[in-house]
Backbone as XML, in Angstrom:
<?xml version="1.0"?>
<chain id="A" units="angstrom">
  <residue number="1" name="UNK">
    <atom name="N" x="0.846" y="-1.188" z="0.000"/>
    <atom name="CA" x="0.000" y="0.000" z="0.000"/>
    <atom name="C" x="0.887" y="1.245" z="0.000"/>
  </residue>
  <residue number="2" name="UNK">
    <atom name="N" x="0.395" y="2.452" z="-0.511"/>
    <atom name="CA" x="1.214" y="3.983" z="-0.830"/>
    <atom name="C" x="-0.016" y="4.726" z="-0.106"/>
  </residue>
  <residue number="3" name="UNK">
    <atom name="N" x="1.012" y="5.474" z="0.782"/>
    <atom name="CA" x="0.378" y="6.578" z="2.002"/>
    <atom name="C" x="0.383" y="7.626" z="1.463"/>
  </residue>
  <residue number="4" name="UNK">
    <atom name="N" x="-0.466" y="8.565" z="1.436"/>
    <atom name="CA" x="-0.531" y="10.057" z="1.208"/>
    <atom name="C" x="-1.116" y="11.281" z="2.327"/>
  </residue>
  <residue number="5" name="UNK">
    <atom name="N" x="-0.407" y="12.041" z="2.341"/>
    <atom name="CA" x="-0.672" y="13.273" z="3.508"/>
    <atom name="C" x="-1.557" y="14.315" z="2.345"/>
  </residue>
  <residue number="6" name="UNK">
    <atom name="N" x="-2.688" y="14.597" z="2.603"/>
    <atom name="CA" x="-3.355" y="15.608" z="1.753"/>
    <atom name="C" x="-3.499" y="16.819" z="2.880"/>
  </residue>
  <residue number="7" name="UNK">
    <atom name="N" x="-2.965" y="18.245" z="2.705"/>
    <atom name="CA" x="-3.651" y="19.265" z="3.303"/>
    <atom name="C" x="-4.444" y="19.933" z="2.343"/>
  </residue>
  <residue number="8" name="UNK">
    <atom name="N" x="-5.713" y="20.346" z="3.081"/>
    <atom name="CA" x="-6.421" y="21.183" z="2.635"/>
    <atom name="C" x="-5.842" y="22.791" z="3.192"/>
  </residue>
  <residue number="9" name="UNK">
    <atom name="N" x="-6.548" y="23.641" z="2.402"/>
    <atom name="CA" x="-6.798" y="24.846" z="3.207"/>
    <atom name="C" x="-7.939" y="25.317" z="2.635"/>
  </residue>
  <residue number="10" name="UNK">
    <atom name="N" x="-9.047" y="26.152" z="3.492"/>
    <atom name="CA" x="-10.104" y="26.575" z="3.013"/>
    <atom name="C" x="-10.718" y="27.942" z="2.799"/>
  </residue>
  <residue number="11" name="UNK">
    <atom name="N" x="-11.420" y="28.171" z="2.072"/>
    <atom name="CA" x="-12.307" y="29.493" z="1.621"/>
    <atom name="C" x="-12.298" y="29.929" z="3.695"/>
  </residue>
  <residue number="12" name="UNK">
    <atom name="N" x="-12.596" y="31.425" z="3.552"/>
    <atom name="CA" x="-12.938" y="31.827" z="5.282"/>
    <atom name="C" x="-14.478" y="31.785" z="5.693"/>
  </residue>
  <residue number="13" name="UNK">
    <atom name="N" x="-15.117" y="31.360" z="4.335"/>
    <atom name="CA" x="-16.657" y="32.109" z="4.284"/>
    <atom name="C" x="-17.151" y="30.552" z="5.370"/>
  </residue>
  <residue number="14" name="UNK">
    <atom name="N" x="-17.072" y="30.732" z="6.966"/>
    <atom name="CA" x="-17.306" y="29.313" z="7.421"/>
    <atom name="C" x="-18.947" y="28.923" z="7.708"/>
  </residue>
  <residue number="15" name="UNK">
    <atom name="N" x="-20.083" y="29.867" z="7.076"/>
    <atom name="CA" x="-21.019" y="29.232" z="6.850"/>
    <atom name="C" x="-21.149" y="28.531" z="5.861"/>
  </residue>
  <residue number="16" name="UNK">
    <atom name="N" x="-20.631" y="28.496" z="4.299"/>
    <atom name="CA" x="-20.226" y="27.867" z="3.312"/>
    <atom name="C" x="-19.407" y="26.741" z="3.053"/>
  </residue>
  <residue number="17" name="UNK">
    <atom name="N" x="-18.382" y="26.319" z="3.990"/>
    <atom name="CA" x="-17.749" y="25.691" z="4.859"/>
    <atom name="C" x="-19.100" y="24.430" z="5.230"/>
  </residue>
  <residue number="18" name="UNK">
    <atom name="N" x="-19.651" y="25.512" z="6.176"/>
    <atom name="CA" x="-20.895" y="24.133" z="7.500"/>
    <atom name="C" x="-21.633" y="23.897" z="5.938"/>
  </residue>
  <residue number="19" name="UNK">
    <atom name="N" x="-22.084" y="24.212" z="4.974"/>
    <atom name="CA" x="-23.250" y="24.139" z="4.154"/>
    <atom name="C" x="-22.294" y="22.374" z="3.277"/>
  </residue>
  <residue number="20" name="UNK">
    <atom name="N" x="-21.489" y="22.066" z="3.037"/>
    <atom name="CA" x="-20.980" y="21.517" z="2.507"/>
    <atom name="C" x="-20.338" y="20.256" z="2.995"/>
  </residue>
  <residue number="21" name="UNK">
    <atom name="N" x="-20.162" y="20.539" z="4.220"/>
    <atom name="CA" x="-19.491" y="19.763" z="5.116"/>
    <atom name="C" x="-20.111" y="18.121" z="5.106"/>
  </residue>
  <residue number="22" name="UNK">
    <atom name="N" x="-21.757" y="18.211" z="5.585"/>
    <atom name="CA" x="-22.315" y="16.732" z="5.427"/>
    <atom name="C" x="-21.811" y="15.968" z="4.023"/>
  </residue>
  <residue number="23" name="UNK">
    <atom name="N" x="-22.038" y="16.243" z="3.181"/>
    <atom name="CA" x="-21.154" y="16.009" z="1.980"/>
    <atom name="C" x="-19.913" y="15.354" z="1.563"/>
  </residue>
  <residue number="24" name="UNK">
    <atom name="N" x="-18.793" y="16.357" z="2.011"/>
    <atom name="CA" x="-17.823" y="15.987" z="2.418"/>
    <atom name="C" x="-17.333" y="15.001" z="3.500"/>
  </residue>
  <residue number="25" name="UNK">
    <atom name="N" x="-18.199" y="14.682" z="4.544"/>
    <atom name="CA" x="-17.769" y="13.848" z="5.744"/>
    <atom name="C" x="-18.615" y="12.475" z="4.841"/>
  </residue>
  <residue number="26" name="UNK">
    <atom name="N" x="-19.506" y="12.127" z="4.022"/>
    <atom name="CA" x="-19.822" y="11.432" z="3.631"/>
    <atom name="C" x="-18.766" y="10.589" z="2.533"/>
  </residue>
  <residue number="27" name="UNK">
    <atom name="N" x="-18.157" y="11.829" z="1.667"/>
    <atom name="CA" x="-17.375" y="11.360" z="0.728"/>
    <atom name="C" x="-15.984" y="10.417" z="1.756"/>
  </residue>
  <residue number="28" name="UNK">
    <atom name="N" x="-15.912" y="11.112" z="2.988"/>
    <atom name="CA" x="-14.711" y="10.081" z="3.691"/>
    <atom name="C" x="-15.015" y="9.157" z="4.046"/>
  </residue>
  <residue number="29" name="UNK">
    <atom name="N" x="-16.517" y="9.148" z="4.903"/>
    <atom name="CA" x="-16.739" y="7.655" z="4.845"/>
    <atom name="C" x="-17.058" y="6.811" z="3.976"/>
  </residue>
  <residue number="30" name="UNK">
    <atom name="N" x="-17.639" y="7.070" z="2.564"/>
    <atom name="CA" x="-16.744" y="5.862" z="1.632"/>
    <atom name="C" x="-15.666" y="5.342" z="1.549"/>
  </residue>
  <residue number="31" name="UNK">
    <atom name="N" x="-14.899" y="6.832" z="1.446"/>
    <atom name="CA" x="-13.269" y="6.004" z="1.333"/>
    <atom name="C" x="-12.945" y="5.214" z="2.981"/>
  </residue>
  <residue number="32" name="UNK">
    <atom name="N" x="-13.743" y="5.860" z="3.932"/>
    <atom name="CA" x="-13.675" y="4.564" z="5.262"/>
    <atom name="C" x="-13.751" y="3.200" z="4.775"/>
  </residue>
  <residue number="33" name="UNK">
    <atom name="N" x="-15.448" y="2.911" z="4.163"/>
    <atom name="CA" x="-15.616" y="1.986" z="4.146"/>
    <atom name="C" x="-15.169" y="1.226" z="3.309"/>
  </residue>
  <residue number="34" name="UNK">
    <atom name="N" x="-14.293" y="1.698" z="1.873"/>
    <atom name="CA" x="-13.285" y="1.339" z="1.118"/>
    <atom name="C" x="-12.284" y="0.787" z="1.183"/>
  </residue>
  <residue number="35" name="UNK">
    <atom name="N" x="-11.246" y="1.107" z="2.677"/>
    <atom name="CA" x="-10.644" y="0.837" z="3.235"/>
    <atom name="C" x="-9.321" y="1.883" z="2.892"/>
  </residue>
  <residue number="36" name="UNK">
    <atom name="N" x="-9.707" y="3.174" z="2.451"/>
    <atom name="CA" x="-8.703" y="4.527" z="1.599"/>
    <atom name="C" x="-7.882" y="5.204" z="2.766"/>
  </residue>
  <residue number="37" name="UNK">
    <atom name="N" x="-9.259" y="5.438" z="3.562"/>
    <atom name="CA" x="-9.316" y="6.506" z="5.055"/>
    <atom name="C" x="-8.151" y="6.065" z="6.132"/>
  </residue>
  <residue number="38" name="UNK">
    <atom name="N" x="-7.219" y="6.767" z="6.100"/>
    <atom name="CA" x="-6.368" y="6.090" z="7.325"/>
    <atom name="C" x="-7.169" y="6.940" z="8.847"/>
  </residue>
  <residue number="39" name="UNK">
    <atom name="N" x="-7.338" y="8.393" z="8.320"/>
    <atom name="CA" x="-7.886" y="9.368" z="9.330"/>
    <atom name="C" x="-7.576" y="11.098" z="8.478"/>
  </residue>
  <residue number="40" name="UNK">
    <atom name="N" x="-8.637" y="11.692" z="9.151"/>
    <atom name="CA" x="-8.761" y="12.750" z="8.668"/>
    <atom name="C" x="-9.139" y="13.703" z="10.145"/>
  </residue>
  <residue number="41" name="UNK">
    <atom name="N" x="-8.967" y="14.981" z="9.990"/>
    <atom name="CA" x="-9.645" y="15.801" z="10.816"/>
    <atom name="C" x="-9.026" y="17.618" z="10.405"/>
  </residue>
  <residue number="42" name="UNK">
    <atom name="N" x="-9.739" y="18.597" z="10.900"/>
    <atom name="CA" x="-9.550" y="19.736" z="11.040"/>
    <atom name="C" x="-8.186" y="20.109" z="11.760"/>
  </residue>
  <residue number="43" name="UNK">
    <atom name="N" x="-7.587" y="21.074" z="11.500"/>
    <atom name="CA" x="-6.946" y="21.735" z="12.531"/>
    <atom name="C" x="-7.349" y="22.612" z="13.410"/>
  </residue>
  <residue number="44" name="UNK">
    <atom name="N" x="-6.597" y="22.673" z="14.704"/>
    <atom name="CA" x="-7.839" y="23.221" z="16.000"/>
    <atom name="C" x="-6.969" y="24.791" z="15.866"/>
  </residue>
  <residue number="45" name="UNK">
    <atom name="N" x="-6.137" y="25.367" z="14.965"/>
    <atom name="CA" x="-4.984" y="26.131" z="15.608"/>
    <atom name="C" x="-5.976" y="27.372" z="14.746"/>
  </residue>
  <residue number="46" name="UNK">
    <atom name="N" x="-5.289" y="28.433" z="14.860"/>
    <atom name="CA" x="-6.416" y="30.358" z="14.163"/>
    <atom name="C" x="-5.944" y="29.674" z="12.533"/>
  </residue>
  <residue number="47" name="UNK">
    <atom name="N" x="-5.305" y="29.282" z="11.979"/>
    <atom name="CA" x="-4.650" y="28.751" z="10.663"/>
    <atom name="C" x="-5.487" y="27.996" z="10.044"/>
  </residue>
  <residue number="48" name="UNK">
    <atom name="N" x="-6.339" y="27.182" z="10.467"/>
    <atom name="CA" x="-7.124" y="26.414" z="10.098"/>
    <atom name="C" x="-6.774" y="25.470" z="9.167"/>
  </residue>
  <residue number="49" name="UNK">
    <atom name="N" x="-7.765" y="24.881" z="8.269"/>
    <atom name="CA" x="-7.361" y="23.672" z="7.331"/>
    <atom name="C" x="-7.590" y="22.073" z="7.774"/>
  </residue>
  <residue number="50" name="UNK">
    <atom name="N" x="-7.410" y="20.917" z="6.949"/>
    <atom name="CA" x="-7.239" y="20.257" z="7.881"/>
    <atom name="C" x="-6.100" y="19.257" z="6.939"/>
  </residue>
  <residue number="51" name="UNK">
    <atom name="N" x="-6.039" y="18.238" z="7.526"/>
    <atom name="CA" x="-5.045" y="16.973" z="7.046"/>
    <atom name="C" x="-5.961" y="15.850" z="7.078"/>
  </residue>
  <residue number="52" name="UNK">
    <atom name="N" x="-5.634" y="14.900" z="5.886"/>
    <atom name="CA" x="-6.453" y="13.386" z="5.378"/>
    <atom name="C" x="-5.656" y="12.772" z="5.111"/>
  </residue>
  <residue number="53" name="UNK">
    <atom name="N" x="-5.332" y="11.454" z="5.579"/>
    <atom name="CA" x="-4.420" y="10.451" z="5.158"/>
    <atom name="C" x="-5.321" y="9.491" z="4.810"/>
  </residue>
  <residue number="54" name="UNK">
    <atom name="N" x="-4.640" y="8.707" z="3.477"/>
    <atom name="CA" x="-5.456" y="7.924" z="2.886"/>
    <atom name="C" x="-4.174" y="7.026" z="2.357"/>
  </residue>
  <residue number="55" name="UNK">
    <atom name="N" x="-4.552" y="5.823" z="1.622"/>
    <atom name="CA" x="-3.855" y="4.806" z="1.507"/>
    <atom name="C" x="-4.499" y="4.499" z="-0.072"/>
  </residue>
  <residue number="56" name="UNK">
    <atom name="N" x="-3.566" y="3.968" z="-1.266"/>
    <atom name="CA" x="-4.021" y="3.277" z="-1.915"/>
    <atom name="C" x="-3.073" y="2.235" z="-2.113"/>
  </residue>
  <residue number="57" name="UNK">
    <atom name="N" x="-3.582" y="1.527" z="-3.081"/>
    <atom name="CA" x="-3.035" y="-0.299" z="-3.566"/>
    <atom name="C" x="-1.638" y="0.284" z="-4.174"/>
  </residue>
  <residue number="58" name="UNK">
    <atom name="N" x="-0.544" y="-0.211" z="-4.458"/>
    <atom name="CA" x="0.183" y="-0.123" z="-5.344"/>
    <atom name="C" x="-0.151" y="-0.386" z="-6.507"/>
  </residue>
  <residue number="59" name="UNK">
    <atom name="N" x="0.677" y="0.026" z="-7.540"/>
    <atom name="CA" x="1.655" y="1.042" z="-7.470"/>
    <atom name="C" x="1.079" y="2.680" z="-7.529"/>
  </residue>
  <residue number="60" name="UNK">
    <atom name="N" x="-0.132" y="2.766" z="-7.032"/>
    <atom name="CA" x="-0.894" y="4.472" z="-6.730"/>
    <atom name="C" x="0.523" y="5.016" z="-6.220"/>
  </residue>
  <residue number="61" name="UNK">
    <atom name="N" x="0.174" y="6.407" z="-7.427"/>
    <atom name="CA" x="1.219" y="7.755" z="-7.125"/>
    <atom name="C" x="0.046" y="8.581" z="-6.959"/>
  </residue>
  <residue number="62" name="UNK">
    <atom name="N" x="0.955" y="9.577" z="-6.809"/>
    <atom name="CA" x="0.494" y="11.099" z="-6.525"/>
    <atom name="C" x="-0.817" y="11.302" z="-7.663"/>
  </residue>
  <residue number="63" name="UNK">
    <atom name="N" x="-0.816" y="11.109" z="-8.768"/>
    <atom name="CA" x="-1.752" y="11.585" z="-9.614"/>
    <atom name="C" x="-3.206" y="10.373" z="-9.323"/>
  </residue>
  <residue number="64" name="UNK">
    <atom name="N" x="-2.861" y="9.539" z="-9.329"/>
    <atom name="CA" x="-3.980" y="8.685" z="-8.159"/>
    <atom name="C" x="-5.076" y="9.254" z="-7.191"/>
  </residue>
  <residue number="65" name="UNK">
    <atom name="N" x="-3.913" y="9.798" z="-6.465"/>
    <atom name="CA" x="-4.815" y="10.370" z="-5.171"/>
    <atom name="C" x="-5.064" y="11.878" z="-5.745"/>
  </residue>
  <residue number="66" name="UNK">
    <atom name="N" x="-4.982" y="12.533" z="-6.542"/>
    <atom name="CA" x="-5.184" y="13.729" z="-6.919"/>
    <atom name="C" x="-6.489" y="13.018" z="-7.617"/>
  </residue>
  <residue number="67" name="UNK">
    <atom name="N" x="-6.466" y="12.595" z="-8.239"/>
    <atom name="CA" x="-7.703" y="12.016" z="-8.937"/>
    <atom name="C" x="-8.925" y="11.323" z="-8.197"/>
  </residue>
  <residue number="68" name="UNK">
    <atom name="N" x="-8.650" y="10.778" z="-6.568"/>
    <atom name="CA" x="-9.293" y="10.299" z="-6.265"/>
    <atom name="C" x="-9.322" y="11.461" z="-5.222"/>
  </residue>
  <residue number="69" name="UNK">
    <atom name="N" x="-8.948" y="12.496" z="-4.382"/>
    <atom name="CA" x="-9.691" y="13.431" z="-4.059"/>
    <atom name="C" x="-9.843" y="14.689" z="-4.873"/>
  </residue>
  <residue number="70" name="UNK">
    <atom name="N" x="-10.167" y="14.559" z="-6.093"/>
    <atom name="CA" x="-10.930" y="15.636" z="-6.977"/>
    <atom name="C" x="-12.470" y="15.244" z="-6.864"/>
  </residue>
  <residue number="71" name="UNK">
    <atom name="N" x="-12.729" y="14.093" z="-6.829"/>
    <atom name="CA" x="-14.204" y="13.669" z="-6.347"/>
    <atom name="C" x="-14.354" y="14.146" z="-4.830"/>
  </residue>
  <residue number="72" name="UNK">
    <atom name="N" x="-13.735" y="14.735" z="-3.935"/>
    <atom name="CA" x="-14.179" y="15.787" z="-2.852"/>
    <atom name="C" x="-15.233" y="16.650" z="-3.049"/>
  </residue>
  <residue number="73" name="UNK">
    <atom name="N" x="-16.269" y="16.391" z="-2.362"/>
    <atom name="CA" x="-17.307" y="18.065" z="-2.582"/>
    <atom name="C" x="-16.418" y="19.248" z="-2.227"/>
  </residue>
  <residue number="74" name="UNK">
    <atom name="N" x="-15.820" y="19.200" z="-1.383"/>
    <atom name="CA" x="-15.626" y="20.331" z="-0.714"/>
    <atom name="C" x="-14.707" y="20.629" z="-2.053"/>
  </residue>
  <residue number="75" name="UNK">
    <atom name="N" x="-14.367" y="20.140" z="-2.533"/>
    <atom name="CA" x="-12.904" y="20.265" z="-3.851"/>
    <atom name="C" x="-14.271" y="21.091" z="-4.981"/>
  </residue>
  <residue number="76" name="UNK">
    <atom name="N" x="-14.925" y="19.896" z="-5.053"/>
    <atom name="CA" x="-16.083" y="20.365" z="-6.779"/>
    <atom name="C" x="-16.707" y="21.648" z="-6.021"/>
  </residue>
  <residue number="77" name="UNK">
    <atom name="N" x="-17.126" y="22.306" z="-4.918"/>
    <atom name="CA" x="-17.857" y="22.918" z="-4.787"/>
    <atom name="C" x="-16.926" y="24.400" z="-4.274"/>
  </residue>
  <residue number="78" name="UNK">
    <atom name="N" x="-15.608" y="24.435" z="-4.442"/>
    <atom name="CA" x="-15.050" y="25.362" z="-4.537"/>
    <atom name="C" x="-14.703" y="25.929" z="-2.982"/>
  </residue>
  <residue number="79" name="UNK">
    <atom name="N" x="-14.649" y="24.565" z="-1.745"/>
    <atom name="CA" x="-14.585" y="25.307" z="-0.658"/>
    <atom name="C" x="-12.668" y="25.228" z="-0.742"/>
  </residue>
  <residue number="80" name="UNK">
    <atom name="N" x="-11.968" y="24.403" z="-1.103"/>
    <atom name="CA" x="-10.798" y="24.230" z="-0.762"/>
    <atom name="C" x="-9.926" y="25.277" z="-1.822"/>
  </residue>
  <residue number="81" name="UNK">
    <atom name="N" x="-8.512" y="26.207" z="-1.331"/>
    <atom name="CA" x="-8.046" y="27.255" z="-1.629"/>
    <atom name="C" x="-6.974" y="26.817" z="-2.148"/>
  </residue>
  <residue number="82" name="UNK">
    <atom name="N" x="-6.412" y="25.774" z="-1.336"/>
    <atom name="CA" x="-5.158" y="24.778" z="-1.248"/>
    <atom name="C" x="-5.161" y="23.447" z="-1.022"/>
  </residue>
  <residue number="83" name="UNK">
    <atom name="N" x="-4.229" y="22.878" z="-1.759"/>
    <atom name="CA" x="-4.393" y="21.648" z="-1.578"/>
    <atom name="C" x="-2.873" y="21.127" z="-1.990"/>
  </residue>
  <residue number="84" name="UNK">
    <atom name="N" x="-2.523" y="20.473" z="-0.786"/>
    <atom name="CA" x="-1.311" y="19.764" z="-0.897"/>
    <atom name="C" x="-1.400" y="18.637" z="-0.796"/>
  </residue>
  <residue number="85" name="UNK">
    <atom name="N" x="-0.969" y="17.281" z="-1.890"/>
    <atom name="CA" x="-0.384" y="15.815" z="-1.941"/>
    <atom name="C" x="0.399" y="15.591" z="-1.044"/>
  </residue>
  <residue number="86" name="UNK">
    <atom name="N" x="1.289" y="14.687" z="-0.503"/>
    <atom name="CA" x="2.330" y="14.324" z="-0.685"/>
    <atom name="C" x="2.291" y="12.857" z="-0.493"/>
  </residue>
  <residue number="87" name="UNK">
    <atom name="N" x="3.480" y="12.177" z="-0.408"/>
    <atom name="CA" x="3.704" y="10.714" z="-0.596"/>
    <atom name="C" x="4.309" y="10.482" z="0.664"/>
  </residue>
  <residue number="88" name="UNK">
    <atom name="N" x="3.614" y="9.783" z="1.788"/>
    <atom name="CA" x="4.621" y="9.330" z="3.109"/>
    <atom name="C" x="4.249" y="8.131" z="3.324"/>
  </residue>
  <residue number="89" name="UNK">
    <atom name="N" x="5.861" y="8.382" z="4.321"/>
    <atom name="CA" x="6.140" y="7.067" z="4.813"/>
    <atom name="C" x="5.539" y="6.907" z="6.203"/>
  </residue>
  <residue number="90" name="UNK">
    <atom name="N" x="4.477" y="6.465" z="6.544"/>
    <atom name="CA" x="4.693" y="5.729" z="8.253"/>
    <atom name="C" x="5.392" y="4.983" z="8.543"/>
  </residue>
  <residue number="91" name="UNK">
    <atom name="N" x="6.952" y="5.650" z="9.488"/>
    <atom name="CA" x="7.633" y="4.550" z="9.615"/>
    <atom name="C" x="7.450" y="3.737" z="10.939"/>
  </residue>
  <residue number="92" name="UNK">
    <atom name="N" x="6.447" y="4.576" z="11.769"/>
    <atom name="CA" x="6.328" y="4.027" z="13.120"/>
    <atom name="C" x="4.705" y="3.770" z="12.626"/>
  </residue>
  <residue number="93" name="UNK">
    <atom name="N" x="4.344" y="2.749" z="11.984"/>
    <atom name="CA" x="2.873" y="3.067" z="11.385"/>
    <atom name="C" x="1.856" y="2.062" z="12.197"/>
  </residue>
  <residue number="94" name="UNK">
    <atom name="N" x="1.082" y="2.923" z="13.325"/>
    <atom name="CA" x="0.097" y="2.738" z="13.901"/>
    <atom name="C" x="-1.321" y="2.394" z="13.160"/>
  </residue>
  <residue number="95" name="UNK">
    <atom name="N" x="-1.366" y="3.106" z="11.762"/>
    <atom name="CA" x="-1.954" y="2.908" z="11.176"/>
    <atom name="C" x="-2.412" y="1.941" z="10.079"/>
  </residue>
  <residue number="96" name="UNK">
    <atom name="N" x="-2.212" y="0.777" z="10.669"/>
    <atom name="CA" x="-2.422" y="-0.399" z="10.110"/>
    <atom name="C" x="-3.296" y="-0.811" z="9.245"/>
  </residue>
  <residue number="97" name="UNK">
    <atom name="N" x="-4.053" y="-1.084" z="8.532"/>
    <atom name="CA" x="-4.884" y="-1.517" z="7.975"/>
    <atom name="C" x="-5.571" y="-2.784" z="8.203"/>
  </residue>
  <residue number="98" name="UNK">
    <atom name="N" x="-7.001" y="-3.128" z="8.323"/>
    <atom name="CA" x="-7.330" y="-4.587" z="9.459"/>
    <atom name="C" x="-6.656" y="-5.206" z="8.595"/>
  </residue>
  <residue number="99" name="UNK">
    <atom name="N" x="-5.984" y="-6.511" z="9.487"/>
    <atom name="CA" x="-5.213" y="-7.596" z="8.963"/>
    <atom name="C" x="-4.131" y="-7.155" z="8.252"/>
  </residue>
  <residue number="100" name="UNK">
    <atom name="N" x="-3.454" y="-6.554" z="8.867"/>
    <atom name="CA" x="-1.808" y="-6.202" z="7.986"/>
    <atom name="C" x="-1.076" y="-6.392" z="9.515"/>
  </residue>
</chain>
């Protein structure tokens, strides 16, 4: 499996934000129940944004997971400003996947 760190960053308008959100928390729990979702959440800090780690099969690169969170609402509906990939390693990886 290939790990990816996605940051978001978002529009400030945070009723537009809440309007979208059910949506978006839906689109993760597919990839939950997919088995994609390593974990996701907000940042609590004035900076905001949040971070999603997700997992695909090999040999998934970067354009993979760009492709598979472009199907994000929050992405199609114009809440996200920024958006960073990257490719990591868990080397202390708690985040197991069932049965690995």
């Amino acid at each position: 499996m290939n790990t990816f760190a996605i940051l978001y960053e978002y529009i400030t308008d945070a009723d537009q934000v809440a309007s979208h959100r059910p949506q978006h928390r839906a689109f993760l729990s597919e990839l939950q129940d997919n088995g994609q979702l390593i974990g996701s959440g907000p940042f609590t800090d004035e900076n905001g944004g949040a971070l999603i780690i997700i997992r695909l099969p090999e040999p998934a690169g970067i354009t993979d997971a760009e492709q598979l969170m472009d199907a994000d609402p929050f992405n199609r509906h114009g809440i996200i400003t920024g958006r960073q990939i990257r490719s990591w390693n868990p080397v202390k990886n708690v985040f197991r996947a069932p049965g690995e």
